[in-house]
C-alpha positions in Angstrom: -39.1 -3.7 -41.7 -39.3 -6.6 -39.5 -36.3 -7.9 -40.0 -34.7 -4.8 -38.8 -37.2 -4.6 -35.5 -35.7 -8.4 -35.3 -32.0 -7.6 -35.6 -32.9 -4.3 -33.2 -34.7 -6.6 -30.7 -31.4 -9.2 -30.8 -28.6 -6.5 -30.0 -30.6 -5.3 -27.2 -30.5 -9.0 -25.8 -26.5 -8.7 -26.3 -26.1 -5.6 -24.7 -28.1 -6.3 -21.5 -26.1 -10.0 -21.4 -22.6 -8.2 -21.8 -23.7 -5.7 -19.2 -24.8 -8.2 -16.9 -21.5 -10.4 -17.4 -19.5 -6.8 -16.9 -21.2 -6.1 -13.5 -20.5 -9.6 -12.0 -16.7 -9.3 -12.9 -16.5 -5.7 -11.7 -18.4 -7.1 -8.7 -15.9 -10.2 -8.6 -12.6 -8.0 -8.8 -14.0 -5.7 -6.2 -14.3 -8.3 -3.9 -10.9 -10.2 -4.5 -9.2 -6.6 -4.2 -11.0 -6.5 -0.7 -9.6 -10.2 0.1 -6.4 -9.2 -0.8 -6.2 -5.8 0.8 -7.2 -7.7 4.1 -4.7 -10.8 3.3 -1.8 -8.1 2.8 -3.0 -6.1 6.5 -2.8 -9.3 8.1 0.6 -10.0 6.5 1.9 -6.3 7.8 0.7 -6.8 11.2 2.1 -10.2 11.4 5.8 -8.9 10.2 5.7 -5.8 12.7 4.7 -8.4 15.5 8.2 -10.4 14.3 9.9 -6.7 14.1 8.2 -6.0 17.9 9.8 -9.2 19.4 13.4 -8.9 18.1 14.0 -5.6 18.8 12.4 -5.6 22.3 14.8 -8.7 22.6 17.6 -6.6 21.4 16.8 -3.7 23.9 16.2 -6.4 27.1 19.5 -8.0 25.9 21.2 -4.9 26.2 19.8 -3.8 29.4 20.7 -6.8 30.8 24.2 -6.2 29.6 24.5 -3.0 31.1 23.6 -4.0 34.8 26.0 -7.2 34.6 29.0 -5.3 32.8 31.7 -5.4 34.5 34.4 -2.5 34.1 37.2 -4.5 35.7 38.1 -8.0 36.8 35.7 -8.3 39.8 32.0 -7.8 41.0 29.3 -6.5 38.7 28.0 -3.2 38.8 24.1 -4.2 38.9 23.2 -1.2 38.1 20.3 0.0 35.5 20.8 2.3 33.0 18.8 5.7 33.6 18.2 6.0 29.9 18.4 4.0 26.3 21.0 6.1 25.6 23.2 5.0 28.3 22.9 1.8 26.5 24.9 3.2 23.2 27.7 4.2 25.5 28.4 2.9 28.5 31.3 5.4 29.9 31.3 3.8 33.6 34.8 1.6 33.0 38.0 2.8 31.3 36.8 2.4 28.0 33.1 3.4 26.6 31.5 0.5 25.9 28.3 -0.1 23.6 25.6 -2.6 24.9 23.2 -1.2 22.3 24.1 -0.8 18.6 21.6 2.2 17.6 18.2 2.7 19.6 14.9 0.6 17.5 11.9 2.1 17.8 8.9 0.1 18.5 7.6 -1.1 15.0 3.8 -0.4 16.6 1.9 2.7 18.0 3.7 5.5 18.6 6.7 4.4 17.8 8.5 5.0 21.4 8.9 2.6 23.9 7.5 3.1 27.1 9.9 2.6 29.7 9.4 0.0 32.7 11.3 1.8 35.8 13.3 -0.2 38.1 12.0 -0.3 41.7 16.2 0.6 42.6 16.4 3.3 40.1 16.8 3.4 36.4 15.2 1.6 33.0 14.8 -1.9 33.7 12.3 -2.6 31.0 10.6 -1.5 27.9 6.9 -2.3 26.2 5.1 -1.0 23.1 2.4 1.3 24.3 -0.4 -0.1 21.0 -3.6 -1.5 22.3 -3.8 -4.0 19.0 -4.5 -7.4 19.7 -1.5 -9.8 18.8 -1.7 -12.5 16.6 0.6 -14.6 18.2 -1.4 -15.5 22.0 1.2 -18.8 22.6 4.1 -20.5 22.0 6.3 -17.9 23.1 10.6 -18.7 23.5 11.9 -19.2 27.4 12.4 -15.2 28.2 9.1 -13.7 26.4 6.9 -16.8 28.4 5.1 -14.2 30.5 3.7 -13.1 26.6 1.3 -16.4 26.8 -2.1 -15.3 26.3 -1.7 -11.5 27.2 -4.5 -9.7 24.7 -2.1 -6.6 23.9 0.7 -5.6 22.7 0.6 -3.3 25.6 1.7 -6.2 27.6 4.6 -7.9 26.2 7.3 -6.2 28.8 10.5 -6.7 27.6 12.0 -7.1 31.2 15.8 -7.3 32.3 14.9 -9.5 35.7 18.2 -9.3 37.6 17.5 -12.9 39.2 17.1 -14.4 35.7 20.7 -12.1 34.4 23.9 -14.8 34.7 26.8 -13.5 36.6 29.4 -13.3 33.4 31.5 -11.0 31.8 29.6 -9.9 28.9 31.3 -9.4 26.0 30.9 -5.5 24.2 32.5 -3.6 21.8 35.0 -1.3 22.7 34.4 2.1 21.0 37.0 3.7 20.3 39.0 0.6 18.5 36.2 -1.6 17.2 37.1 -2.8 14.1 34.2 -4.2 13.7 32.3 -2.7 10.3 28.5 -3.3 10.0 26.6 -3.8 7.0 23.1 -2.7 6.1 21.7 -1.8 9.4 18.4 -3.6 10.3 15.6 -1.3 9.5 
């Protein structure tokens, strides 16, 4: 009879070791899950940050376009397009013209832009309206400078300035006979 309160005695000691040993890795995994759940946000925000930059480039680009096009050999128009849609087709020459290949929408927030109006009429601007903090604070290319240090994403105005705009013929794609094909449009 002792031998089996012995061999009673030493299974309870295995159970309570293989318990123990269970609870730490369950306790382990939980918190590399947490880690890597964080690790992935951070990734996410970082790539939408990327996403915010190139298509707010894409959009100033464009508006910049649109006030420097010229319809005919001559003088720009310097005018500001009164929407983002003027940007998709730009019907003030002979020929429509596209400055803007399809409309992005801000990767952040709401995705809208806010618009930045012109003090002479029209969009001159656009900005994401998400109060996150960015991840990138400096280091910024020669048109996004004014982004050094701003603490939102709020503030990155993507700004046609017509003092910074050259005086050149910018080159677009006729409408009607582009034979231009695209591929996999970008997102």
């Amino acid at each position: 009879m002792a031998a089996g309160i012995d061999t009673l005695l030493k299974y309870r000691n295995q159970r309570g070791g293989a318990l123990l040993i269970i609870l730490i890795s369950a306790s382990l995994f939980g918190f590399m899950v947490a880690i890597a759940g964080t690790s992935w946000q951070t990734i996410m925000q970082r790539h939408k940050e990327q996403e915010l930059l190139w298509r707010g480039g894409q959009i100033r680009s464009a508006i910049c376009s649109y006030y420097n096009y010229k319809p005919t050999e001559g003088v720009p128009l310097r005018q500001f397009p009164e929407s983002l849609n003027d940007l998709l087709t730009d019907s003030r020459g002979k020929e429509p013209v596209k400055h803007l290949r399809k409309l992005y929408l801000s990767p952040l927030a709401s995705q809208n832009w806010s618009l930045l109006p012109s003090p002479a009429g029209g969009i001159m601007g656009v900005f994401s309206d998400s109060e996150e903090m960015p991840f990138k604070m400096t280091g910024f290319k020669k048109e996004n400078k004014s982004f050094n240090g701003q603490l939102r994403y709020k503030d990155w105005h993507f700004l046609c300035r017509p003092t910074q705009t050259k005086d050149k013929k910018i080159p677009a794609t006729n409408v009607k006979s582009s034979s231009l094909k695209f591929g996999a449009e970008h997102f």
